[in-house]
ZAVEX-513643 format. One record per residue (C-alpha): residue number from 1; residue in three letters; x, y, z. Coordinates in nm, 2 decimals, always signed. Example, Ala and Ser with C-alpha at 12.3 -4.5 7.8 and 13.67 -1.06 7.14 Angstrom:
<sites>
k 1	r ALA	xx +1.23	yy -0.45	zz +0.78
k 2	r SER	xx +1.37	yy -0.11	zz +0.71
</sites>
This chain:
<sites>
k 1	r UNK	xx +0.63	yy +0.09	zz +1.70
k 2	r UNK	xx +0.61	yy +0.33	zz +1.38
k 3	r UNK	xx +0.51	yy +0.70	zz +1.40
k 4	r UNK	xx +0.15	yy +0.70	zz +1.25
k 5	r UNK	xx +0.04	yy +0.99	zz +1.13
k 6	r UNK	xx -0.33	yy +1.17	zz +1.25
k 7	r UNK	xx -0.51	yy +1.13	zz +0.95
k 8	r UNK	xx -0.88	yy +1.09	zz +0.90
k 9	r UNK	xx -1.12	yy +0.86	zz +0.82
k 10	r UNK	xx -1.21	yy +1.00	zz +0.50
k 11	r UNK	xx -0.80	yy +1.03	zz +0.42
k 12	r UNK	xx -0.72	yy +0.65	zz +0.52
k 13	r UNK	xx -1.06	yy +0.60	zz +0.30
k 14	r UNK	xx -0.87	yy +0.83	zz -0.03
k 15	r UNK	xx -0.52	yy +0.65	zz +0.06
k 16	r UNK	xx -0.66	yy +0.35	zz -0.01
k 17	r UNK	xx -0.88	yy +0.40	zz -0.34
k 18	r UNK	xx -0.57	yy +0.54	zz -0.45
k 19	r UNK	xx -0.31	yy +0.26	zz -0.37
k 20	r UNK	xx -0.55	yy +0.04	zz -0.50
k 21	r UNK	xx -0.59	yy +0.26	zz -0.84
k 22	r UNK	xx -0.18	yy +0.22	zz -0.83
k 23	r UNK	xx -0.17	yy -0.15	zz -0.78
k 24	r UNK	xx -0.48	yy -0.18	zz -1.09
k 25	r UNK	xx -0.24	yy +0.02	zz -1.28
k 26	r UNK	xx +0.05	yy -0.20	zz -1.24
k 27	r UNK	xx -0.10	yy -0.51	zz -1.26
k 28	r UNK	xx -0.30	yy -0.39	zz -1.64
k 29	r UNK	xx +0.09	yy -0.34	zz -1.74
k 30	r UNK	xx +0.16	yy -0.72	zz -1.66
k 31	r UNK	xx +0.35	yy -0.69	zz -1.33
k 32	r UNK	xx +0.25	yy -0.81	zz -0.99
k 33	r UNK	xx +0.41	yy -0.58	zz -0.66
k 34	r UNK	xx +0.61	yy -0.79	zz -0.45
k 35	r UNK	xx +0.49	yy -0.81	zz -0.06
k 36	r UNK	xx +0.81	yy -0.58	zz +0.06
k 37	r UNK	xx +0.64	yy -0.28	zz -0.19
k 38	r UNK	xx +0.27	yy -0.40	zz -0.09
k 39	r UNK	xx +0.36	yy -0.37	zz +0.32
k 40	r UNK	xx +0.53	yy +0.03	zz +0.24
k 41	r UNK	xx +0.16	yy +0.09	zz +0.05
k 42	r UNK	xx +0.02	yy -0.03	zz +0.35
k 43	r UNK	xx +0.18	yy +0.16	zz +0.58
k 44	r UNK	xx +0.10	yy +0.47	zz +0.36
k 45	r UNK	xx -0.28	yy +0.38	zz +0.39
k 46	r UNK	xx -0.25	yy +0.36	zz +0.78
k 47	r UNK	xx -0.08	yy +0.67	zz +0.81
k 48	r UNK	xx +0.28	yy +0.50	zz +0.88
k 49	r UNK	xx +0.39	yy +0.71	zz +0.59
k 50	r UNK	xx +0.40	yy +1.02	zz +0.37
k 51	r UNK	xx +0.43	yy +0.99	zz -0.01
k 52	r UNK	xx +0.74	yy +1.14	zz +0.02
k 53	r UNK	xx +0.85	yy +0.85	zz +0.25
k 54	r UNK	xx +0.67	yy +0.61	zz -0.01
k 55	r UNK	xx +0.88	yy +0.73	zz -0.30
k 56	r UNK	xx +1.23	yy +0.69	zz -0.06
k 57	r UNK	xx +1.11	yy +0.39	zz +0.07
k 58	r UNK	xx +1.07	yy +0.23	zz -0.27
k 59	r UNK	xx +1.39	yy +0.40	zz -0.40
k 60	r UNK	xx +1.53	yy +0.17	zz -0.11
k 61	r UNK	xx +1.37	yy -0.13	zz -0.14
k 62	r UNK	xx +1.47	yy -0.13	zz -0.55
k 63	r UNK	xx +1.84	yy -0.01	zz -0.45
k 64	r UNK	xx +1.83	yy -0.33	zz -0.20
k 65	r UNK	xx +1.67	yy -0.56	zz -0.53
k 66	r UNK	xx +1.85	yy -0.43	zz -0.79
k 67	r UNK	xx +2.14	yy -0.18	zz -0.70
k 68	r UNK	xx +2.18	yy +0.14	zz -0.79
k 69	r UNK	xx +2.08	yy +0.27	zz -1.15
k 70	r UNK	xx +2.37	yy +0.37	zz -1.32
k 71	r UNK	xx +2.31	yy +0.72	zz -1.48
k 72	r UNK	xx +2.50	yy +0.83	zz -1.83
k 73	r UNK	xx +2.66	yy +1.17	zz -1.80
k 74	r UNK	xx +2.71	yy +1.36	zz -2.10
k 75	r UNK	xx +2.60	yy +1.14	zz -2.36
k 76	r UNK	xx +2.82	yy +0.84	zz -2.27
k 77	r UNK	xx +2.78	yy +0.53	zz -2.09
</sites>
């Protein structure tokens, strides 16, 4: 079982306006989240996760999707 976090009420209540803000955001730009990046938000709104550990755990799941993101060094690709 995950570690959950001791957050509040009032915090699970501001996790979730926000996620929900995130996903509106998305979705106005045409694109709908896929359940693997819905379930991390969720854990984030339980207190499952930090946003530190939502940014590496959706760094993951896009490395797992897509691969890495090659980088140009130095003007070159």
């Amino acid at each position: 079982m995950p570690l959950t976090l001791k957050i509040t009420e009032q915090e699970r209540a501001k996790r979730l306006s926000n996620v929900r803000e995130a996903l509106a955001s998305v979705r106005l730009e045409g694109l709908e989240p896929g359940q693997e990046a819905v379930s991390i938000f969720e854990r984030y709104v339980e207190g499952e996760l930090t946003l530190e550990q939502v940014g590496t755990e959706m760094d993951a799941l896009h490395d797992r999707k897509y691969g890495p993101v090659p980088v140009p060094r130095n003007g070159s690709s």
